[in-house]
C-alpha positions as a printed Julia matrix, in Angstrom:
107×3 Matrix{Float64}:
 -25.77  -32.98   38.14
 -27.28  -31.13   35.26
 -24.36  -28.93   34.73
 -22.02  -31.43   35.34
 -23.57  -33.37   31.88
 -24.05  -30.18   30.04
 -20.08  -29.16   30.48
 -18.93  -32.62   29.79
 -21.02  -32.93   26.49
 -19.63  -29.67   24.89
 -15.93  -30.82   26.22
 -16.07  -33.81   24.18
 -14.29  -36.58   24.7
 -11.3   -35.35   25.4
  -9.15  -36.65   22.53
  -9.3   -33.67   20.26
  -8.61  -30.76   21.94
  -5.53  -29.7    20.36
  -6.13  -30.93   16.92
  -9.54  -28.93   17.02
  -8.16  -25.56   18.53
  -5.61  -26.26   15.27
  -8.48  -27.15   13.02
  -9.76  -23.6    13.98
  -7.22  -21.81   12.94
  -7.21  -22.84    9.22
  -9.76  -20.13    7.94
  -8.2   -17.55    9.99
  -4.76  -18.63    8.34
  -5.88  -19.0     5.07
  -7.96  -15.5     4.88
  -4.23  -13.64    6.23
  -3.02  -15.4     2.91
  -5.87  -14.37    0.79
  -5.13  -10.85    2.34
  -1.45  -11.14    1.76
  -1.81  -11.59   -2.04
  -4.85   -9.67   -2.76
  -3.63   -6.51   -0.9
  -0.35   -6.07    1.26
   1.43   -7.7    -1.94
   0.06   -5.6    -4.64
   0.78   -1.99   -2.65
   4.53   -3.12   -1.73
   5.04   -3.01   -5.1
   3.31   -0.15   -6.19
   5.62    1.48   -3.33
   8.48   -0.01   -4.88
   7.61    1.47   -8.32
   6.78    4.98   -6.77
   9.99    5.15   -4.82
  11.77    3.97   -8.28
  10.19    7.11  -10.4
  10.68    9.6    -7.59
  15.0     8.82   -7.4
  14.84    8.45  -10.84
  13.48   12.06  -11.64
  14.98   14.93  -13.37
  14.55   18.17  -14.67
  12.35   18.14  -17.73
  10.03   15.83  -16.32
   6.78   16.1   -16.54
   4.18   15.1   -13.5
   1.15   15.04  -12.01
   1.11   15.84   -7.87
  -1.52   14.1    -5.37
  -3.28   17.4    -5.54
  -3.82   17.37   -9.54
  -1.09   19.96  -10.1
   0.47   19.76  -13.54
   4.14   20.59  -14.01
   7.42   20.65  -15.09
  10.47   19.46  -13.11
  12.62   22.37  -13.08
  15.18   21.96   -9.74
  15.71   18.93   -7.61
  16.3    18.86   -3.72
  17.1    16.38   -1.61
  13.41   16.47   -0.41
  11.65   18.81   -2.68
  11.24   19.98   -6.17
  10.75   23.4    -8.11
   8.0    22.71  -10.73
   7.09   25.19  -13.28
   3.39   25.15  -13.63
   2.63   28.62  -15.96
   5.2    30.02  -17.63
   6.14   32.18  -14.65
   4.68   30.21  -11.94
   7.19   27.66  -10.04
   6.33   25.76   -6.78
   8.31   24.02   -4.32
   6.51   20.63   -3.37
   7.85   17.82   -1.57
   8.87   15.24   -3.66
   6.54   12.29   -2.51
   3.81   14.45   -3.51
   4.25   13.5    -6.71
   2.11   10.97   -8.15
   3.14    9.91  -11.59
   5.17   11.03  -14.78
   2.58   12.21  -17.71
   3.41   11.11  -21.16
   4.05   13.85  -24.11
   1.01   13.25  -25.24
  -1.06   14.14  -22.24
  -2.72   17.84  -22.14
């Protein structure tokens, strides 16, 4: 009989099972939206704006690669990219290696 009153005092009584298992959920919902605009929102766009600069590069630019390499953009590829890092030093990288344009005033 002990059991028996033990199982029926943490069921309740019976009236708010659903609207409890839905009143649990709230945190977990709202912490997916806190995620959402703290940190899946802000890196779709920075994805956005990488794949923007990357189509829209050409020769003469200047960039930085995710290894720290310096250049110049001196041939485009479909897929890669000659950049001229010493006067008569060129590379072939791939182009999502690149990281960012530098400005002219950057040396």
């Amino acid at each position: 009989m002990g059991m028996a009153s033990i199982a029926w005092a943490q069921g309740g009584l019976g009236g708010g099972g659903a609207g409890g298992t839905l009143l649990s959920l709230v945190p977990f919902v709202l912490i997916f939206v806190i995620f959402y605009f703290l940190l899946i929102l802000p890196q779709q766009k920075r994805q956005k704006k990488l794949k923007a600069m990357l189509e829209a590069l050409k020769k003469g630019d200047k960039i930085v690669t995710s290894g720290g390499i310096w250049g110049t953009v001196t041939n485009l590829g479909k897929e890669t990219v000659t950049v001229q890092i010493a006067d008569n030093a060129k590379i072939k990288i791939q182009r999502e290696s690149i990281t960012r344009l530098r400005s002219d005033d950057e040396e």
